[in-house]
C-alpha positions in Angstrom: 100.0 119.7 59.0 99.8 123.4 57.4 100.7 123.3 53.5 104.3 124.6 52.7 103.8 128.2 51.6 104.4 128.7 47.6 106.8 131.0 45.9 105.5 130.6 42.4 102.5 130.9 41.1 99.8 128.2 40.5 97.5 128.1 37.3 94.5 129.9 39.0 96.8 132.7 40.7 98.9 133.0 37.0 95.2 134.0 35.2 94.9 137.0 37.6 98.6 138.3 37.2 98.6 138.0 33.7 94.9 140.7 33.7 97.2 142.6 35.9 100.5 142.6 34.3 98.3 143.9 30.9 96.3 146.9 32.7 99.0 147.7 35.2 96.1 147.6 38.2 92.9 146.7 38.3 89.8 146.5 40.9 88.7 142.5 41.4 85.3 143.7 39.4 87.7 144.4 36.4 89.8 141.5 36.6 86.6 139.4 36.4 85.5 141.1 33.7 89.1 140.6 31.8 89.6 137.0 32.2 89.9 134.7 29.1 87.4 131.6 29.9 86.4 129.5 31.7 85.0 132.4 33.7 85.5 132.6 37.6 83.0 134.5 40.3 83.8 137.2 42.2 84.1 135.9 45.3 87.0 133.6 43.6 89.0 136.0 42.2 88.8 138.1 45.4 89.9 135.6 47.5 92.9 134.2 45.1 93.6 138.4 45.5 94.2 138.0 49.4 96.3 134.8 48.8 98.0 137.0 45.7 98.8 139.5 48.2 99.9 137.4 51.5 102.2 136.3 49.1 103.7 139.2 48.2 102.9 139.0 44.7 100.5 141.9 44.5 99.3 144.9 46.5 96.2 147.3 46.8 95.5 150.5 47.9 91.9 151.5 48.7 90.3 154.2 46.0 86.4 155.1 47.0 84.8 152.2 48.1 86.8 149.6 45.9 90.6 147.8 46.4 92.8 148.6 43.5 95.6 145.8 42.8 98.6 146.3 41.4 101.6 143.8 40.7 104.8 143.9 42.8 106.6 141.2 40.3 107.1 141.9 37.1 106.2 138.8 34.1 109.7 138.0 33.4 110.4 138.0 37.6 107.7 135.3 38.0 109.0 133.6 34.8 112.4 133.2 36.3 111.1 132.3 39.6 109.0 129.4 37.9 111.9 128.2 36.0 113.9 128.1 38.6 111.5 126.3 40.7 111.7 124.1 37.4 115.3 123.4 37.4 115.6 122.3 40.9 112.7 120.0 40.8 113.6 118.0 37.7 117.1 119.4 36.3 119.6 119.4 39.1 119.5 123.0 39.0 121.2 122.7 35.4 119.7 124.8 32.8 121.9 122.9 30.0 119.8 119.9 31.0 116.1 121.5 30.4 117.2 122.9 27.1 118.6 119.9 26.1 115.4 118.3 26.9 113.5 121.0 25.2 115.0 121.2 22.3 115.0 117.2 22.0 111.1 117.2 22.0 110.2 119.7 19.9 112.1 121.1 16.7 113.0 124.9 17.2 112.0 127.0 14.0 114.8 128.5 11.7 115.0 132.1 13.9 115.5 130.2 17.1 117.8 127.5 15.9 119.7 131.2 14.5 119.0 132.2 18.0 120.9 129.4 19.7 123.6 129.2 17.7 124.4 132.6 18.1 124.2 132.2 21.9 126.8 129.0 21.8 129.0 130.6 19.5 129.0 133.5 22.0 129.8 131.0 25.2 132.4 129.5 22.6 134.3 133.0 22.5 134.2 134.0 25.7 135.7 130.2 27.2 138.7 130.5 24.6 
């Protein structure tokens, strides 16, 4: 049976996008070059590239001999995309219910407890 197509990104594809989304497009050579470690060949970022771009997340256009890529999602896109690959897996599509559990595991710091509160005092207002 042929594996169910992905619409977020996996670990390996996510180290590419994020060279990308910081130089805006790159050749595979230069993506190499720019990854954090561990470091991967060539032939491996080339080919996570092709699977990259069959799935719509990047595209290249041919300059000289070498394939530019460029991304065709933006971070925050991809961000929201996993999340909400998140919610439905484990949340019952509630976002209440990740926060809830995010906040219950780790202790926000002072700006983003200020943050929150601000945020519930402004659903408050607006279901009054």
């Amino acid at each position: 049976m042929a594996r169910r197509r992905s619409d977020t990104l996996t670990e390996a594809e996510l180290r590419l996008m994020e060279v990308l989304w910081d130089q805006g497009s790159a050749t595979v050579a230069e993506v190499t070059a720019k990854l954090p470690p561990p470091p991967l060949a060539y032939n491996s970022v080339l080919t996570t590239m092709r699977i990259l771009e069959r799935k719509g997340f990047v595209a290249h256009e041919e300059v000289g001999r070498a394939f530019v890529y460029r991304p065709l999602i933006a971070r925050d896109d991809a961000a929201r995309s996993a999340v909400g690959h998140l919610l439905s897996r484990f949340f019952d599509n509630s976002a209440g219910s990740l926060a809830l559990r995010l906040i219950a595991s780790e202790r926000p710091s002072e700006d983003e407890l200020q943050r929150l509160k601000a945020l519930i005092d402004g659903y408050e207002e607006t279901s009054s």
